[in-house]
N, C-alpha and C positions, 0 to 999 in steps of 0.2 A: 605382186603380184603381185617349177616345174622343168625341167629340159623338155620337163615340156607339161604342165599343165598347174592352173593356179588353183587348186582348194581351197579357199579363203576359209576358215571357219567361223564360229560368231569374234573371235575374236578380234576378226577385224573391226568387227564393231564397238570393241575400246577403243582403237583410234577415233572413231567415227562421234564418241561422247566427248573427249578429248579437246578434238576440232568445238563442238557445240560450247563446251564449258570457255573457249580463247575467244571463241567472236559474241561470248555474252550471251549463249541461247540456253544455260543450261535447261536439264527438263524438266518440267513442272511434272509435281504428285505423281514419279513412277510408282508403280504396285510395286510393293516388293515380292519379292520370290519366294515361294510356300519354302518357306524354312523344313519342313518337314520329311523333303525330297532332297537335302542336301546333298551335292556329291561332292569328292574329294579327289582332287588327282596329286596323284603320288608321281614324286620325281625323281622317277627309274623307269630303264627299258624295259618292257616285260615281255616275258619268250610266255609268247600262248602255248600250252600243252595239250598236243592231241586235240587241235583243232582240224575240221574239214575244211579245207581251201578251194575246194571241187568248186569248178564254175565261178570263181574268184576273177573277174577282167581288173583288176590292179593288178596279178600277180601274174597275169597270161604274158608269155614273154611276147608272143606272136601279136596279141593288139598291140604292146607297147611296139613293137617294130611299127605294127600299122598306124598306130598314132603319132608314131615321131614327127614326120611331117604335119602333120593336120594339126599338133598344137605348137609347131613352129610356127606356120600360116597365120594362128590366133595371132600370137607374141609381132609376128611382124604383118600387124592388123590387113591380112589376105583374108578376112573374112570368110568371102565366097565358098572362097577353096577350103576351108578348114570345113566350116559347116557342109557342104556335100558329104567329107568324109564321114563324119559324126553322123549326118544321117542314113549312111550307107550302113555306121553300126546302128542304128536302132531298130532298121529293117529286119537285120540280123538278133539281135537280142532286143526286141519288144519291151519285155517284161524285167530291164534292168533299168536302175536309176542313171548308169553311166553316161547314156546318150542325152539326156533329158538334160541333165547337170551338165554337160559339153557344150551343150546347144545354148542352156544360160548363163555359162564361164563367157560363149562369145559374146551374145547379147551385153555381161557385164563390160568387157572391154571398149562395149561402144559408147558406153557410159563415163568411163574414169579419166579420159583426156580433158573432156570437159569440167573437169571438179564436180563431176555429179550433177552440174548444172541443169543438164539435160533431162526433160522427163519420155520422151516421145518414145524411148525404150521400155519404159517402166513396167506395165502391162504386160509385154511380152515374156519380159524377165520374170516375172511374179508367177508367171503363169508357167514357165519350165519348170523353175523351181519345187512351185505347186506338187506340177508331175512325176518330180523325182521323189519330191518327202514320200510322196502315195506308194511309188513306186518302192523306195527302200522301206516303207513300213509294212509291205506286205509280203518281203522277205525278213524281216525279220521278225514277226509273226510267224513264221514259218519255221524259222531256227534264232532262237534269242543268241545263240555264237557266232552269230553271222557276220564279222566285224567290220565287213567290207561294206553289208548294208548301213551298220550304226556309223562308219566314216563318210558316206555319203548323206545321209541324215544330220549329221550333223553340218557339215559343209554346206548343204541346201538351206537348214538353217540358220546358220551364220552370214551366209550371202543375205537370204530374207532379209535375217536381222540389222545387218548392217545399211542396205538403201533406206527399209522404215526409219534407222536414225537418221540417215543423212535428206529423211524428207521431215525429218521432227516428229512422227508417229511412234511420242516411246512407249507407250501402253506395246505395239504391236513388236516393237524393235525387245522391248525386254522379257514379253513371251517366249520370239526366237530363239533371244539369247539364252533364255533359260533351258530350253530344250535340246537349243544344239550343244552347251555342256554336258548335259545329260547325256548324251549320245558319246558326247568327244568321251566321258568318262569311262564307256563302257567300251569303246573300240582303242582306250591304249594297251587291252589287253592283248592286240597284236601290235605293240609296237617293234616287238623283236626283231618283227616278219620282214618291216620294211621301214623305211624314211619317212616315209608316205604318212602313215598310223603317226609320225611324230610329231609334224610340221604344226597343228593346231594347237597341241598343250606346250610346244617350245616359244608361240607366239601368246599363247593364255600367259604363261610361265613371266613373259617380260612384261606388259600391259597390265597383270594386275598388280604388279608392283611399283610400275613406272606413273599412272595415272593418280592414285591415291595420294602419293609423294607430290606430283605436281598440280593435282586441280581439287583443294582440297575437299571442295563444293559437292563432288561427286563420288565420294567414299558413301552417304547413304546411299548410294544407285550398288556398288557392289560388296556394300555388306554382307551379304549371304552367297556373295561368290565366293570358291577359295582361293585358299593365300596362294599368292607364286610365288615366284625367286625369280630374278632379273636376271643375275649374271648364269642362273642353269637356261633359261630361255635364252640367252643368247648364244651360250655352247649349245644349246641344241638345234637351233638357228642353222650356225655354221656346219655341223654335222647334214642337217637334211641339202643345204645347199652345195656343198661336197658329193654326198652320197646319192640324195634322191635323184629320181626319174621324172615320175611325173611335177612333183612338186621342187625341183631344184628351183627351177626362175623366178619363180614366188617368193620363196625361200630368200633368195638374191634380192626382190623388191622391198620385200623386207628389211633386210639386214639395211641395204643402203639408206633409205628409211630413217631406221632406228639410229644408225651411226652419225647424219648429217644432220637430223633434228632431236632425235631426243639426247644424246650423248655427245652432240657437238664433238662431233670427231672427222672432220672433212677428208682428213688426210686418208683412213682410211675408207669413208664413204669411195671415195676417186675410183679405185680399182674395182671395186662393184659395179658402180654405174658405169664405168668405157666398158666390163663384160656384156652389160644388158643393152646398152647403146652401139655395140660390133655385133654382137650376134643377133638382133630383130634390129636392121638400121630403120626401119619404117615405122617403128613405134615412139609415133607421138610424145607420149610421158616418158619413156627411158631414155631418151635423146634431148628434150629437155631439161631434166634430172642431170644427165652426164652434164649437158652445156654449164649449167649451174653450179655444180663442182668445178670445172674444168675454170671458172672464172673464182671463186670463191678461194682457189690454189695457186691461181695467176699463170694456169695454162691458157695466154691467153691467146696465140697460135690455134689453139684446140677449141675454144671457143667460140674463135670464131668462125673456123672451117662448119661446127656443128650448128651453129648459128645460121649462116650462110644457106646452109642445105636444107633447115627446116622453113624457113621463109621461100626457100626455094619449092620444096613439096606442097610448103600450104599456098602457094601461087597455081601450084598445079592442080590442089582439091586434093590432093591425096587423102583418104579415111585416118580420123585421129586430128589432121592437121588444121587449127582453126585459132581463132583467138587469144586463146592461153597463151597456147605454144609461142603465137608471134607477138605475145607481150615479152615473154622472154628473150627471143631472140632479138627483137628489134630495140632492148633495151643494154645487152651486151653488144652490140652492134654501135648505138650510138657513144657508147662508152668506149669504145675502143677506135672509135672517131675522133672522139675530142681527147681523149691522152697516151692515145700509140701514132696516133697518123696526122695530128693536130688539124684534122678538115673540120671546121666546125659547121658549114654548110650543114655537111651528109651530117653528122652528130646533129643539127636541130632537128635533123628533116627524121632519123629515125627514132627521138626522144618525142617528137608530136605522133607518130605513127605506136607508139609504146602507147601514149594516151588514150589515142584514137581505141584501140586494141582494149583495153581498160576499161573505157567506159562501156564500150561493147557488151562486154560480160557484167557490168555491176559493180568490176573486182578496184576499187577505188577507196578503201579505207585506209591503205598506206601503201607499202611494199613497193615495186615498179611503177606503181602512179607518181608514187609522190618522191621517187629520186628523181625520175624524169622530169615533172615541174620542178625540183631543184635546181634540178643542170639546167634547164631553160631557165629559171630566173637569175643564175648565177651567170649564164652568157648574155640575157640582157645588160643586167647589172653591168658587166664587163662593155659591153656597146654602148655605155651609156644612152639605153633605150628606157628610161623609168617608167613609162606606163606598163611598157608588156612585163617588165619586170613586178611591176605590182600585181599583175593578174597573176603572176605563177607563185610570186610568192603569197598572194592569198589563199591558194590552193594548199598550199607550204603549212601554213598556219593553223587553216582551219584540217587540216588531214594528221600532223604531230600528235607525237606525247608533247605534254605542256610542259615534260622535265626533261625533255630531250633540245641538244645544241639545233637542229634544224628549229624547230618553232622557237626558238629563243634568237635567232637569224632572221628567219621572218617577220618575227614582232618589231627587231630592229628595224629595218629597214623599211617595215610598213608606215613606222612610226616616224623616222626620219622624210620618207616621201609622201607626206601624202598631210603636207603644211597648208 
């Protein structure tokens, strides 16, 4: 992404630059940030004094009871059921940003299985979000201590901010971001309070240090953010997904995240993801994320049981389950065809359906497209069938790094066949 709820803050919208500067999009001519507004987040807990919590829904133990199911339901995309509840609290508190932001956490969830792919939510989401900024700006117009309001402002923001990246509108993505800092900066004055207040400047904390370091391209976009610390962003990481409530499972999406892609650390990614993959088993991304580990470790038992079950869900339509997911599954599936169970039948039949799945989505610039034309040109090869073998290792060649042993395989054999 909470045990139950995801506050994404803009931070997540580093990833989301991140992503843009790897597939070559970085942004053109963002505005930079009125330097004159600068804020600074300090990396310490800070115990608010003699602050008013009165009318606080983070800290109410009684909604957290009542929410624990309703952002279970999110996590194990129950949609339905979740949002009824969310809307049961807005009836009840109108004039809080919490429901607003509930209503667009789900709406976001309908979104992220597809890699954002999808716009047909986009509107909708735009539009809670909207409601919540309105909504926590006019408590905190009311009481500038309001911290509860600046942590939802900020969150609303950061959500904003992060689809406008991930639809390439960085003018409106680095507004966001710039305001939901602002906000995260004045609501870690209750971080004391809770995990909650934490979860945004422990994700700010790794990202701005992890992205500069690796996409150098994009240090002018957060020149006028401040500095972070990686290694405190990740201890504070672990702290809110230990501690927190609403924001543990996020917290969890996170770290696993962080640990398997930016820190290359699979080993321990594994135990993150079988927690997020056991407790929501119907969520889409945490069940593919675990399969992915689970094969990456050579759980491959575990693999392909979770394998097995999402092709099975997304047979059935299940919410979440669609193309992505069964690129992945159907690509540990045919791998584990041809080198555990040596059927190479089913191993063709599920490295064409990996394809199929692939082109589906667009998602064909490397990755699962192009091991899947591998294995298929390398089992022609093997049958000495040289035409179909040339079709996939065409694919092979033109989809490579030109320094990589795959297109250097390809070129052979294209070169050898094709007298």
């Amino acid at each position: 992404m909470l045990s139950r709820l995801r506050f994404v803050l803009l931070l997540a919208l580093l990833p989301s630059l991140a992503q843009a500067q790897q597939s070559g999009s970085a942004p053109p001519s963002v505005p930079a940030p009125d330097t004159l507004r600068q804020v600074q987040l300090e990396n310490v807990d800070v115990a608010p004094a003699a602050v008013d919590t009165k009318g606080w829904l983070l800290l109410d133990k009684d909604i957290q009871t009542e929410l624990e199911g309703a952002v279970f339901n999110l996590y194990n995309f129950k949609y339905d059921k979740a949002e009824r509840q969310f809307r049961s609290l807005r009836r009840r508190y109108p004039h809080h940003p919490m429901p607003y932001f509930l209503m667009g956490l789900s709406t976001w969830w309908k979104i992220v299985p597809t890699n954002q792919q999808t716009k047909q939510y986009d509107k909708l989401f735009f539009a809670y979000m909207d409601t919540a900024i309105t909504k926590g700006e006019k408590l905190y117009e009311a009481d500038n201590r309001n911290y509860e309001a600046c942590f939802f402002l900020a969150a609303a923001y950061g959500f904003d901010g992060r689809l406008h990246a991930d639809r390439r509108d960085w003018r409106k993505a680095t507004v966001s971001a710039k305001r939901s800092l602002d906000y995260l900066e004045k609501s870690k004055e209750a971080n004391g309070l809770s995990p909650e207040f934490l979860f945004g400047q422990a994700i700010f904390n790794y990202y701005a240090v992890w992205i500069p370091d690796n996409y150098p391209l994009l240090k002018p976009v957060l020149l006028f953010f401040p500095k972070g610390n990686k290694q405190l962003g990740l201890q504070q990481l672990r702290n809110v997904a230990d501690n927190g409530f609403y924001v543990a499972p996020e917290a969890r999406v996170f770290l696993m995240r962080i640990l398997m892609n930016e820190e290359d650390k699979p080993d321990l990614a594994l135990p993150v993801a079988r927690y997020m993959a056991t407790t929501y088993p119907d969520n889409a991304y945490c069940q593919r994320f675990y399969a992915l580990a689970c094969f990456n470790q050579g759980e491959y038992k575990e693999c392909e049981r979770v394998s097995r079950d999402i092709l099975d869900k997304l047979n059935q339509g299940l919410p979440g389950y669609e193309a992505i997911s069964g690129r992945y599954a159907t690509y540990f599936m045919g791998w584990l065809m041809q080198n555990k169970y040596k059927n190479i039948s089913k191993a063709r039949d599920y490295y064409q359906r990996c394809i199929v799945f692939a082109e589906s989505t667009g998602d064909v610039s490397g990755g699962f497209y192009l091991y899947a034309n591998l294995a298929l040109a390398r089992l022609a090869d093997k049958d000495k069938d040289a035409k179909t073998a040339v079709r996939y290792y065409g694919v092979v060649r033109d989809k490579s790094d030109r320094k990589s042993e795959q297109y250097q395989e390809a070129k052979a054999y294209l070169k050898k066949n094709r007298q």
